[in-house]
ROMI-685515 format. One line per field, with one value per atom (N, C-alpha, C, O): residue number from 0; atom name; x, y, z. Coordinates in steps of 0.05 Angstrom, whole numbers. Example, Ala and Ser with C-alpha at 12.3 -4.5 7.8 and 13.67 -1.06 7.14 Angstrom:
REM residues 2
i: (0:0:0:0:1:1:1:1)
at: (N:CA:C:O:N:CA:C:O)
c1: (264:246:264:285:257:273:258:268)
c2: (-114:-90:-66:-66:-45:-21:1:23)
c3: (156:156:156:169:142:143:157:161)
//
This chain:
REM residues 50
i: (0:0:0:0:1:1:1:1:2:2:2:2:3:3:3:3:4:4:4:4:5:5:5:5:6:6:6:6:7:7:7:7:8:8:8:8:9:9:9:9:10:10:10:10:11:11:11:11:12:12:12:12:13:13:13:13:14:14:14:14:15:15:15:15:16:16:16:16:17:17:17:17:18:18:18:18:19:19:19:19:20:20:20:20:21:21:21:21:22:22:22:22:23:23:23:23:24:24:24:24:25:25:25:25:26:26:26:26:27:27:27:27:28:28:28:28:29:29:29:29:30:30:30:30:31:31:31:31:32:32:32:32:33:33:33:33:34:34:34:34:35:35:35:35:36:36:36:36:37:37:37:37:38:38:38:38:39:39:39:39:40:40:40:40:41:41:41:41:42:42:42:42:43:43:43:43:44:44:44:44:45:45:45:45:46:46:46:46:47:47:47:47:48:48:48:48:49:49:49:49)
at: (N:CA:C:O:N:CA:C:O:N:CA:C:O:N:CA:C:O:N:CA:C:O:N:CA:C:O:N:CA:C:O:N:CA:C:O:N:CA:C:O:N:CA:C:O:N:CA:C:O:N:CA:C:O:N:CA:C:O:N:CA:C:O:N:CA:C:O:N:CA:C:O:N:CA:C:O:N:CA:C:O:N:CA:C:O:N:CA:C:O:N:CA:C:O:N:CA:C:O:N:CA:C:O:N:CA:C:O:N:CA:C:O:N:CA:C:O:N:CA:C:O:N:CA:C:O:N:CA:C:O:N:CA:C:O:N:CA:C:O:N:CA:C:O:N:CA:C:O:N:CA:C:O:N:CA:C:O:N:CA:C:O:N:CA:C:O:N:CA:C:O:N:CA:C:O:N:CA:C:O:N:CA:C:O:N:CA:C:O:N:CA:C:O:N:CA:C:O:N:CA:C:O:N:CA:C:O:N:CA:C:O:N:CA:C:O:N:CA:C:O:N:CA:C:O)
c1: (-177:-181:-157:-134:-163:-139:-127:-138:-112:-100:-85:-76:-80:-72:-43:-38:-19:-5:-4:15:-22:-27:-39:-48:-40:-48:-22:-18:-9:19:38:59:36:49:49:28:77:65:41:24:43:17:-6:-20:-15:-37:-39:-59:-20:-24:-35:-58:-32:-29:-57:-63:-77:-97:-124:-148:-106:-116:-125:-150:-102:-99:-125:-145:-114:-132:-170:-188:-172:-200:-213:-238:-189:-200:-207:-227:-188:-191:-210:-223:-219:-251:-266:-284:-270:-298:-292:-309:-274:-273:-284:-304:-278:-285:-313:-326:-327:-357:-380:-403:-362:-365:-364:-384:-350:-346:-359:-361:-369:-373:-409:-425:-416:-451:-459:-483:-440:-437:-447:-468:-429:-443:-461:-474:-477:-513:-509:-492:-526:-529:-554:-575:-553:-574:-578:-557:-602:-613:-603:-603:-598:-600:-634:-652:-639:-674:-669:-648:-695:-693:-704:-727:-691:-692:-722:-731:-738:-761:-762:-745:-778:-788:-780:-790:-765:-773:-794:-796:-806:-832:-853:-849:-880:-906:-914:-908:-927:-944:-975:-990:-985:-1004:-1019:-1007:-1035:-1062:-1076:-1084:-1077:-1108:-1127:-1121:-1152:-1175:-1187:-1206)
c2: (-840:-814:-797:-804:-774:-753:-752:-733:-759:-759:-739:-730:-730:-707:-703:-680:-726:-717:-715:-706:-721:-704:-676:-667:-662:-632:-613:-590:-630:-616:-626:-614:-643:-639:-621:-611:-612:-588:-588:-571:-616:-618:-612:-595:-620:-605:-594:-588:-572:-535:-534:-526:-536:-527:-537:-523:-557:-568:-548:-545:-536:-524:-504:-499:-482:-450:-457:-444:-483:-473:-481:-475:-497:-494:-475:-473:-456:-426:-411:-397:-415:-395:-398:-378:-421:-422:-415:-402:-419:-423:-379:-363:-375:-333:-331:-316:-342:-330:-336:-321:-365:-377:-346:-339:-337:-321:-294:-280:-286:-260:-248:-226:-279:-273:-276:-262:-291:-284:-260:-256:-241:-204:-192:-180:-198:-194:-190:-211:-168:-167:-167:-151:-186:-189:-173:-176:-159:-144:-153:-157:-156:-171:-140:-118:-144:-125:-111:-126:-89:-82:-90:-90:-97:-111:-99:-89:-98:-76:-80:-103:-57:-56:-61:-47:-78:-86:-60:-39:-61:-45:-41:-24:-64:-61:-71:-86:-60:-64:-92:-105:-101:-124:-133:-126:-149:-142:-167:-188:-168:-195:-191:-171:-221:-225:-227:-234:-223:-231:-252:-258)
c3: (2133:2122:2131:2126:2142:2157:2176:2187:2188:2218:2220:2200:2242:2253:2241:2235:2235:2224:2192:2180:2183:2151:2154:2133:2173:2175:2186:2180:2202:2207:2183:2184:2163:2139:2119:2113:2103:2084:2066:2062:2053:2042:2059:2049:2084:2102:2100:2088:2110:2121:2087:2090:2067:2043:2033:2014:2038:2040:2059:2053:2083:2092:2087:2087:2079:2063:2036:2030:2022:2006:2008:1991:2038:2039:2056:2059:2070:2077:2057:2056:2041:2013:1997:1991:1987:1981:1995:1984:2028:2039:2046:2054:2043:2043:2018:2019:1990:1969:1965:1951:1983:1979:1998:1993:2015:2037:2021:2026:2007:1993:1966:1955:1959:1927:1937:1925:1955:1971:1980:1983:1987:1991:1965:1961:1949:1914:1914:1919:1911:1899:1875:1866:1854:1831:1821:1833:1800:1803:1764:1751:1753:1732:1711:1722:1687:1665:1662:1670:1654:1645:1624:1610:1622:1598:1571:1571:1549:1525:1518:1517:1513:1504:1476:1464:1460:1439:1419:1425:1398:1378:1352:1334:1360:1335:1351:1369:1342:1351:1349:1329:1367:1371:1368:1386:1347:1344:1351:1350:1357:1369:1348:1336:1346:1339:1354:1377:1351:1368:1364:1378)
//
């Protein structure tokens, strides 16, 4: 797998940056409150049968 000198290679460091950079944006984008649309009320009447 990884040994220590594939992390001090540029490819490493660069492996690295970019799995900080996801796990900030996995971290940043969970801050996000998602909040649902209301939802448009019906414009025509509904009728039942009985």
């Amino acid at each position: 797998m990884y040994n220590r000198s594939f992390f001090r290679s540029q490819l490493g460091q660069a492996a690295i940056a970019s799995i900080a950079a996801m796990a900030t944006f996995v971290v940043l984008s969970s801050q996000i409150a998602v909040t649902t649309p209301t939802p448009v009320l019906a414009a025509y009447e509904q009728v039942e049968i009985a």
